[in-house]
N, CA, C and O atoms as a MOPAC input file, in Angstrom:
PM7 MOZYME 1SCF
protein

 N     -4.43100 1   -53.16600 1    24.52800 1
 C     -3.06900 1   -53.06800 1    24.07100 1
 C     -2.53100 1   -51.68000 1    24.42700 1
 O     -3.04100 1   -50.69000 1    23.90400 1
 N     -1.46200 1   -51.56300 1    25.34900 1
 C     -0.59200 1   -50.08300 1    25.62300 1
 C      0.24600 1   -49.68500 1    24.40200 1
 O      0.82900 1   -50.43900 1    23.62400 1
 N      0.20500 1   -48.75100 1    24.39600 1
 C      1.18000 1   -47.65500 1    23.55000 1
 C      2.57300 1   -48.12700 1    23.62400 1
 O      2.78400 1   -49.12600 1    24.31200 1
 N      3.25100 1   -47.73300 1    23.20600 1
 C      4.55000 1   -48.14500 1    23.45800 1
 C      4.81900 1   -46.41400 1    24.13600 1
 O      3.90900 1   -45.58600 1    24.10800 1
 N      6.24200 1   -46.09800 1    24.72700 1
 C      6.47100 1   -44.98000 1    25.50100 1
 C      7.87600 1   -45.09100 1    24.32200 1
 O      8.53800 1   -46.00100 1    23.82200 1
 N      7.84600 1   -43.85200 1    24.26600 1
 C      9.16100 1   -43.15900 1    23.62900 1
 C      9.92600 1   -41.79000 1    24.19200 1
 O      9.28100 1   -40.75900 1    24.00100 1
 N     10.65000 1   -41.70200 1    24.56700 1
 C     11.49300 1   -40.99100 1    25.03800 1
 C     10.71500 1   -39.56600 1    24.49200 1
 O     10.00300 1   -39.63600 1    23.49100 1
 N     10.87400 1   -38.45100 1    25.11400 1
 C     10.55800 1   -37.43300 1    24.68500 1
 C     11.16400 1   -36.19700 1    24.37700 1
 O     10.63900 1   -35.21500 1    24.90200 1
 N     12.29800 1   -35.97900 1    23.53700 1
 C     13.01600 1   -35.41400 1    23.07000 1
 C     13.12300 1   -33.95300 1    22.73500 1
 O     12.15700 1   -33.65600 1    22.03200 1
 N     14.08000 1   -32.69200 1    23.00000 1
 C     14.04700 1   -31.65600 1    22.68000 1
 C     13.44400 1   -31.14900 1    21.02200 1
 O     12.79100 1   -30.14000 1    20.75500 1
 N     13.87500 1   -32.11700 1    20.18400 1
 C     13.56500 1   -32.08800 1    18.69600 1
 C     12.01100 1   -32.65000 1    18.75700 1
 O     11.10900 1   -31.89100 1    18.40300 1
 N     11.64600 1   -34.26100 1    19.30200 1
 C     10.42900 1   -34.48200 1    19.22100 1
 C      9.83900 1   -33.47000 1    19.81200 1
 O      8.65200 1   -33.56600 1    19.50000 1
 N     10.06700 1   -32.06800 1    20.84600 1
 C      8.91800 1   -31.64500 1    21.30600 1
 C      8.64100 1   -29.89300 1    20.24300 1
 O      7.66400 1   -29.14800 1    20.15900 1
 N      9.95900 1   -29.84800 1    19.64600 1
 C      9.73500 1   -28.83500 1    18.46000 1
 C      9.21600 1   -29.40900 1    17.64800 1
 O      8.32900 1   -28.77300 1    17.08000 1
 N      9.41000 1   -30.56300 1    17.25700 1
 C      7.69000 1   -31.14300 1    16.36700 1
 C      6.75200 1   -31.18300 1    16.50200 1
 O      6.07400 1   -31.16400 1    15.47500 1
 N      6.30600 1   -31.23300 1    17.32400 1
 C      4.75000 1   -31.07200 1    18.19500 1
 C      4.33800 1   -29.92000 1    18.31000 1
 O      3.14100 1   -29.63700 1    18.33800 1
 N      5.37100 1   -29.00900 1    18.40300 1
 C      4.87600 1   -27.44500 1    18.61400 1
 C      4.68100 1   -26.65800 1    17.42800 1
 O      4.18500 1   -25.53200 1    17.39600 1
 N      5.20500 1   -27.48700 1    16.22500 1
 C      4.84800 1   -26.76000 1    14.84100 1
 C      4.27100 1   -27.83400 1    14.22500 1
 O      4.50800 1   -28.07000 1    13.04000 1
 N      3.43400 1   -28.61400 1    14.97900 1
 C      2.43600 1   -28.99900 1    14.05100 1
 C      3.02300 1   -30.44800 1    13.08500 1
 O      2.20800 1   -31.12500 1    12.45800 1
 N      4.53100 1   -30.78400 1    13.08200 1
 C      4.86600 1   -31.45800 1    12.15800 1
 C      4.37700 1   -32.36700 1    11.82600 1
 O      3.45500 1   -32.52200 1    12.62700 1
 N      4.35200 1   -33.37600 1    10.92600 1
 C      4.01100 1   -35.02800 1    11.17400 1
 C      5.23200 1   -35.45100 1    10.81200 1
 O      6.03800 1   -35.03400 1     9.98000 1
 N      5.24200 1   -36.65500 1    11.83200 1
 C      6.59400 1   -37.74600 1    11.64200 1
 C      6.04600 1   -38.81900 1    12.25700 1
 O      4.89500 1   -38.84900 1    12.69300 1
 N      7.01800 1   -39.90600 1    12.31900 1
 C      6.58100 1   -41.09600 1    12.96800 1
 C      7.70600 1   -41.08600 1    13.67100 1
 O      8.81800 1   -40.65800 1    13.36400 1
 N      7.07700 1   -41.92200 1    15.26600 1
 C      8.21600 1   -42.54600 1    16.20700 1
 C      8.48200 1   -43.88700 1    15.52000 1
 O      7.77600 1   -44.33000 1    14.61400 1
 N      9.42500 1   -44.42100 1    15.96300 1
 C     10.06600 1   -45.48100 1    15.45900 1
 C     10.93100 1   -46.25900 1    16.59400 1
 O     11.66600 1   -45.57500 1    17.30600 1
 N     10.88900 1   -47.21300 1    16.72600 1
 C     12.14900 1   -47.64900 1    17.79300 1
 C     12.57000 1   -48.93300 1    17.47800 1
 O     11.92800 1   -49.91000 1    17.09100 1
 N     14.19400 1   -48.72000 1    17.79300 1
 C     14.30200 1   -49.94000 1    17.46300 1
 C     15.73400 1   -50.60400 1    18.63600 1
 O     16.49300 1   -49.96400 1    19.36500 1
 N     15.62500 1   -52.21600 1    18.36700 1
 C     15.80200 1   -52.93300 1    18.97700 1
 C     17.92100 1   -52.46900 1    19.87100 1
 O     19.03400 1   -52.50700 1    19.34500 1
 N     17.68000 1   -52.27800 1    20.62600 1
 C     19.16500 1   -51.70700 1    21.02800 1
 C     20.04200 1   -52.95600 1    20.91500 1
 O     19.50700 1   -54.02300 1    21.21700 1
 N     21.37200 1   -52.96500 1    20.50200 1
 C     22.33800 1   -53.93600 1    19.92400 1
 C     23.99900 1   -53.00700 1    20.22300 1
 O     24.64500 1   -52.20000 1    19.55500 1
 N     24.23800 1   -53.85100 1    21.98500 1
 C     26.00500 1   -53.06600 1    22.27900 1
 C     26.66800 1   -53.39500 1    21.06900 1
 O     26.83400 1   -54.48900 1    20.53000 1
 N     27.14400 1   -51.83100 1    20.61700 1
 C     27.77000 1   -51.89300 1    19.69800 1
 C     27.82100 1   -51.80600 1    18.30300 1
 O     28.71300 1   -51.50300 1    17.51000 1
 N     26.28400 1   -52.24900 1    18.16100 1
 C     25.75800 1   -52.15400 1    17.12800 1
 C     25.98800 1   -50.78300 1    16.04400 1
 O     26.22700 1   -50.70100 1    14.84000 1
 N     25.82000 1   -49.96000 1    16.94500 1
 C     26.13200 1   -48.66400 1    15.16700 1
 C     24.86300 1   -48.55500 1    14.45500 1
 O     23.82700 1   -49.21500 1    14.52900 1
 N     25.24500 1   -47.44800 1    13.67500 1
 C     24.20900 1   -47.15500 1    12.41300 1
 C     24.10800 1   -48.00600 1    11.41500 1
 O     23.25000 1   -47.79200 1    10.55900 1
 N     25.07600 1   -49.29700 1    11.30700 1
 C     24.83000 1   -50.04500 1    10.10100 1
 C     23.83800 1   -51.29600 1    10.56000 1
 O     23.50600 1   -52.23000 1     9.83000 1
 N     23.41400 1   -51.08100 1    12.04500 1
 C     22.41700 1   -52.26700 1    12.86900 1
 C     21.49200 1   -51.59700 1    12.30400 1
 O     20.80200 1   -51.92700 1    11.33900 1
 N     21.46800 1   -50.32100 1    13.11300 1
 C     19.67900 1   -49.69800 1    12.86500 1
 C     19.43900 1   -49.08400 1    11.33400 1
 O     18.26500 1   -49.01000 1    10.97000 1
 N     20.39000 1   -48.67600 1    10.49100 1
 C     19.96800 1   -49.17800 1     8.99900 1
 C     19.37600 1   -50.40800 1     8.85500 1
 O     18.16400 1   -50.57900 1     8.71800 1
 N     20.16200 1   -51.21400 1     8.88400 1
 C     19.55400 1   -53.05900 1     8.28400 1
 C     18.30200 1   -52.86700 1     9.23500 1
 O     17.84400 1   -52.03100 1     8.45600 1
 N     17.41300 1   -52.90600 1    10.17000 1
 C     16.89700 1   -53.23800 1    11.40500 1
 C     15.55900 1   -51.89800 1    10.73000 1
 O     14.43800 1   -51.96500 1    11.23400 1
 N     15.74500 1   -51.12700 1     9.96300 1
 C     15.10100 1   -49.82200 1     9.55300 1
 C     14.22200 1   -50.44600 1     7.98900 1
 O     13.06100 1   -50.32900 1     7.59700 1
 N     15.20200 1   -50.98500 1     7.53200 1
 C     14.87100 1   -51.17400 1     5.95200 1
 C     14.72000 1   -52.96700 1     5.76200 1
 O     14.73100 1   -53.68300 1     4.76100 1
 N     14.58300 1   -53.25500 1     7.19600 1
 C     13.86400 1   -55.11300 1     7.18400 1
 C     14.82600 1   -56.11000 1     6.77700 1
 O     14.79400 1   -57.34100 1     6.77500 1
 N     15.83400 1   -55.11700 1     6.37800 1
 C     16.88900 1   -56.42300 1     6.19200 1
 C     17.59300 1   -57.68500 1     6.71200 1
 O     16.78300 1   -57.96700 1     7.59500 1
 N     18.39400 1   -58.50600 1     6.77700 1
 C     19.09000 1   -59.46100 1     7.48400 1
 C     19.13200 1   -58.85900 1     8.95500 1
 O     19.06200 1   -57.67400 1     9.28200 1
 N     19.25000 1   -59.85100 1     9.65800 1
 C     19.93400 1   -59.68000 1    11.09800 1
 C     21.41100 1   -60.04500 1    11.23300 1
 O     21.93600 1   -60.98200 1    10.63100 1
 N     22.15900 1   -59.05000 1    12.24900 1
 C     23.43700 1   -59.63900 1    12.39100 1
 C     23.64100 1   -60.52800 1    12.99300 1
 O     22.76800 1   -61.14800 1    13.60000 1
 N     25.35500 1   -60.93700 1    12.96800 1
 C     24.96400 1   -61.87300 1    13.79500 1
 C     25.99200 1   -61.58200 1    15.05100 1
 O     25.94000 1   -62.27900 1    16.06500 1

């Protein structure tokens, strides 16, 4: 089973350099969608429609 690949980010790489812990996360891209997709889509809720 492969890793998944995540973008590697100016912020993700100041996390790495101090040690932080966080989790990657990704989620499903939706045109248009907004922050109220990847809320619901974050916290398992309904799907839009």
């Amino acid at each position: 089973m492969s890793k998944e690949k995540f973008p590697v980010t100016p912020a993700i790489r100041a996390l790495k350099i101090h040690d932080a812990e966080f989790i990657l996360r990704s989620y499903r891209y939706i045109e248009r969608g907004g922050t109220r997709v990847s809320a619901v889509q974050a916290i398992g809720g309904f799907s839009p429609k």
